[in-house]
C-alpha positions, 0 to 999 in steps of 0.5 A: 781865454778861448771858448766856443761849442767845441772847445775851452782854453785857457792861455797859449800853450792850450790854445796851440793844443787845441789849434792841433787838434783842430788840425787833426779832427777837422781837416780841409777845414778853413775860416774867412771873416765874412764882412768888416769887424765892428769895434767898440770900447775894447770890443770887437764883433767878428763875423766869419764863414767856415769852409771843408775843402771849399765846401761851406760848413758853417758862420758864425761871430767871434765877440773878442775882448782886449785888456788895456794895452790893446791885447786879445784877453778873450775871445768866445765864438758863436756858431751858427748851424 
């Protein structure tokens, strides 16, 4: 499962969908963690920058959840404007 402000997913067939469509809709857009990733009991906080053709857009964390062999179960994204 993926949310953030722009979009809801659920499984990998919706998030290529939706990985399309930001490709799409928002091109010469890039994300670059900003910092180190800070992980705790399962979770982990991921800062990260967001770039329009090497203009800054945006920051924000990604606070990403995995299940019990290790592998993402969720992720939700905060944008900070």
């Amino acid at each position: 499962m993926f949310r953030d402000a722009f979009s809801a997913t659920e499984g990998i067939e919706e998030m290529l969908a939706n990985l399309e469509a930001v490709r799409v809709h928002m091109p010469g857009m890039t994300l670059a963690r900003a910092g180190d990733v800070r992980l705790a009991h399962g979770t982990a906080l991921v800062t990260w920058t967001a770039a329009r053709d090497g203009s800054p857009a945006g920051r924000g964390t990604n606070v990403v959840e995995f299940d019990g062999d290790g592998r993402i179960a969720r992720v939700v994204g905060f944008w900070e404007r």
